[in-house]
C-alpha positions in Angstrom: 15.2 -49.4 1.3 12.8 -47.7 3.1 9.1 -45.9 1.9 7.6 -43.0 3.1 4.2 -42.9 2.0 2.7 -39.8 1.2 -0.2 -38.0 -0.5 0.7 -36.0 -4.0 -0.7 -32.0 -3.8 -3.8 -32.0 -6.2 -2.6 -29.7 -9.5 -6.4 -28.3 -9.5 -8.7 -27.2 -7.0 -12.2 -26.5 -7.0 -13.2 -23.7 -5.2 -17.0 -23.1 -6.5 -17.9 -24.1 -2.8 -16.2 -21.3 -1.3 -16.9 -18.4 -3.4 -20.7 -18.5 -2.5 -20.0 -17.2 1.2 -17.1 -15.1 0.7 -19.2 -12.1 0.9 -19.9 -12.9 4.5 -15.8 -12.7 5.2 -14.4 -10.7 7.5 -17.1 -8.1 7.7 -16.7 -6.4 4.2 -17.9 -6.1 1.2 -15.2 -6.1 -2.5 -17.1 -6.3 -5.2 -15.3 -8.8 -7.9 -12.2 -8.7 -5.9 -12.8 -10.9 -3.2 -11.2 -14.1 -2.9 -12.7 -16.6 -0.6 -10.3 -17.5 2.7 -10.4 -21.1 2.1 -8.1 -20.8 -1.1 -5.5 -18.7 0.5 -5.1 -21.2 3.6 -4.9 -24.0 1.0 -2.2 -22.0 -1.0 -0.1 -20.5 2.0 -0.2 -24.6 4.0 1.3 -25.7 0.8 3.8 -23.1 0.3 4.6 -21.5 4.0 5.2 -22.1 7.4 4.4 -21.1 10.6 6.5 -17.3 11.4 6.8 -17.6 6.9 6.7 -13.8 5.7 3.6 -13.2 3.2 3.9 -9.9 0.8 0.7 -9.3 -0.6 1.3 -6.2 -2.8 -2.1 -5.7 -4.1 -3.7 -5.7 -0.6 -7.5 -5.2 -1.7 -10.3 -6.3 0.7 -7.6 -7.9 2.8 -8.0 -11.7 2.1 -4.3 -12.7 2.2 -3.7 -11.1 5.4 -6.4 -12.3 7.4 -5.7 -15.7 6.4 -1.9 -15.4 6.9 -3.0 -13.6 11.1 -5.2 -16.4 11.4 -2.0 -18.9 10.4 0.5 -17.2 12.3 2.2 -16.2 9.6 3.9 -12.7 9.0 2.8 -10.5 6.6 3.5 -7.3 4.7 0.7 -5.8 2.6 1.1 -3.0 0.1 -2.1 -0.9 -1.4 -2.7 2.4 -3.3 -6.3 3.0 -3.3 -7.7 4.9 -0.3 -10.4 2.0 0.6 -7.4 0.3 2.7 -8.8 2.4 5.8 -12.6 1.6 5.2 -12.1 -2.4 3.8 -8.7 -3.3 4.7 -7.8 -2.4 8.0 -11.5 -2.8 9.3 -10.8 -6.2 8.4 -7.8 -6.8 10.1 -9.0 -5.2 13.2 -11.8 -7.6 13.4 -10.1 -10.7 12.6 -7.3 -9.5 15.7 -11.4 -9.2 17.7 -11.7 -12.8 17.1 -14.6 -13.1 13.9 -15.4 -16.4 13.3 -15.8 -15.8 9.0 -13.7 -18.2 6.7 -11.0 -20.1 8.2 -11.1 -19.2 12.1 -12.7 -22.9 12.4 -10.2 -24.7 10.4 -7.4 -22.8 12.4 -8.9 -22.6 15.6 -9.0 -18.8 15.6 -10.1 -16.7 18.7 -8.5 -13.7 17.9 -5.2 -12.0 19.3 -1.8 -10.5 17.6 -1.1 -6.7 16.0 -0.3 -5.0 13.1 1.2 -1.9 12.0 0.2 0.0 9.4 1.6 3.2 7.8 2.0 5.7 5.3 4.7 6.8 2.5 5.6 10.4 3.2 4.4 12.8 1.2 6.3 16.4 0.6 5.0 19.0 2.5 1.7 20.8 0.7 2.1 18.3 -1.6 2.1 19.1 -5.6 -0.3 16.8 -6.4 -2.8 18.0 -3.4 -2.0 21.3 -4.5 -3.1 20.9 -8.2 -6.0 19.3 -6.9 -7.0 22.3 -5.3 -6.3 24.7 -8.3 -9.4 26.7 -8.9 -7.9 28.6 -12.1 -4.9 28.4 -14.8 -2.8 30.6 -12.3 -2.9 28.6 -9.9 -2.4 25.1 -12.2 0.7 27.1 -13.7 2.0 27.6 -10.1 2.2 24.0 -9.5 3.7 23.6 -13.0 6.6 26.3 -12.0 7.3 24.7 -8.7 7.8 21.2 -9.7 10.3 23.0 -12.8 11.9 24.6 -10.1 12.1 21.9 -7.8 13.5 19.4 -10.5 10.0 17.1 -9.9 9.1 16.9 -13.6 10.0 13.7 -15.6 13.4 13.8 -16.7 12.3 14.1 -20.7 10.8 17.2 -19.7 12.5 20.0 -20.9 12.0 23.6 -19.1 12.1 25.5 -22.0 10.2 23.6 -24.2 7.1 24.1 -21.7 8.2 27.4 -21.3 7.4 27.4 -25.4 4.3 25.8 -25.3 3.1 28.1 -22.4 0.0 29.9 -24.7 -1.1 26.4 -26.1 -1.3 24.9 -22.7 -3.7 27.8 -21.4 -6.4 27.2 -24.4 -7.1 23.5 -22.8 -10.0 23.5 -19.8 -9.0 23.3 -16.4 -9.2 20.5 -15.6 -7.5 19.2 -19.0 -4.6 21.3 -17.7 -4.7 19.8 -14.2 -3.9 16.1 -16.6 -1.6 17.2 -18.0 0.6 18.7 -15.1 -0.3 15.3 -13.4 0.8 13.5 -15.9 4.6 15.7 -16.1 5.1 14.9 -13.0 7.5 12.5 -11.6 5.1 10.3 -9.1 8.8 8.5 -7.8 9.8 12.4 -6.5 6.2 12.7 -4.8 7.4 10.8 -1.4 9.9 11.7 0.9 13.4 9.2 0.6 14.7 7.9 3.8 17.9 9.5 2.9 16.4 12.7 3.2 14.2 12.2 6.5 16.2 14.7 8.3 16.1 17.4 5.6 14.4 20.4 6.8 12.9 21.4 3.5 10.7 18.1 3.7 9.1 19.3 7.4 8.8 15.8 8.3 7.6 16.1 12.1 9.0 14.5 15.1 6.6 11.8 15.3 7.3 10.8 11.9 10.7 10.6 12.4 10.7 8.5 15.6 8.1 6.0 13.9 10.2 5.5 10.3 13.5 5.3 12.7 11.6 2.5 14.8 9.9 1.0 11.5 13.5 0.5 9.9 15.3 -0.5 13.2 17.7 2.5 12.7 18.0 3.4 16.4 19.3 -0.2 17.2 22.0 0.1 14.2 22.8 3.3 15.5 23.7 1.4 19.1 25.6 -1.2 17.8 27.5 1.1 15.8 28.4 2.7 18.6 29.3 -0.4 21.3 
């Protein structure tokens, strides 16, 4: 028969000799979260291919994604804190200028491609923006009514059982009371549903509504529903 000779993938990698420069990476700074680029071409060469989808869905400083641009890989990234707009997307816009940090050498990197990035939609005057704002019980208790009223409590939350506790809830401090609503709330009922992008209650604006349409490709279903 015939051999084909090939070279086993090593079950351990050292990668002590990359650590010590990721801080110089892609022009930020992660404290303890930074992985070094070096690791994540290693990873994505053995288990991806050129036009592969990445989902990184704990986006941090933006490792995974610069690593998978620089590749040619596609990617989908996913984060929740608000430093994506001062770590992460800094990042990306500099590795698309062409930086030199990390792998560019290894993948002969000068820069070049896109990415979009975007935002789930809130409700309008959002409940949790609202609460944040509260100055007084009143106004807490406002928020409270609204999401009863608006079904945007947790679904073991009974009306009348908050309605009971009412004098025991205004004893705690303010901002003990602004937890607590928080914490009744149903986060899932906080962002608009594509079902309901046309819903006039949610005020989602026209630009919105053009960009999620074009983001899911709905426009194009809609024309080849209708050929």
């Amino acid at each position: 028969g015939e051999y084909e000779k090939s070279v086993p993938i090593v079950n351990f990698y050292d990668i002590s000799a990359d650590v010590g420069n990721i801080r110089h990476e892609g022009g930020v700074t992660f404290n303890k979260g930074k992985k070094p680029e070096k690791m994540l071409y290693n990873l994505l060469s053995v288990f991806t291919n050129e036009n592969d989808l990445v989902l990184d869905f704990f986006m941090g400083s933006g490792t995974t994604a610069a690593v998978a641009h620089k590749m040619l890989r596609r990617y989908i990234g996913i984060e929740q804190m608000d430093y994506i707009k001062d770590k992460t997307l800094v990042r990306l816009k500099v590795v698309i200028c062409g930086e030199q940090t990390g792998v560019s050498n290894e993948t002969n990197w000068h820069g070049g491609g896109s990415f979009v990035y975007g935002e789930l939609a809130e409700r309008s005057e959002t409940l949790a923006g609202k609460l944040q704002l509260a100055e007084n019980s009143e106004a807490v208790l406002d928020v409270l009514d609204q999401a009863t009223d608006d079904g945007l409590l947790r679904p073991s939350i009974l009306p009348d059982d908050l309605k009971k506790t009412r004098d025991d809830f205004l004893k705690f401090s303010l901002q003990e009371q602004k937890q607590l609503v928080m914490e009744l709330l149903d986060k899932n009922k906080l962002y608009i549903n594509l079902c309901d992008l046309d819903d006039e209650e949610m005020q989602v604006s026209e630009e919105d509504r053009a960009f999620t349409r074009s983001f899911y490709g709905m426009d194009k279903d809609t024309e080849a529903l209708n050929e």
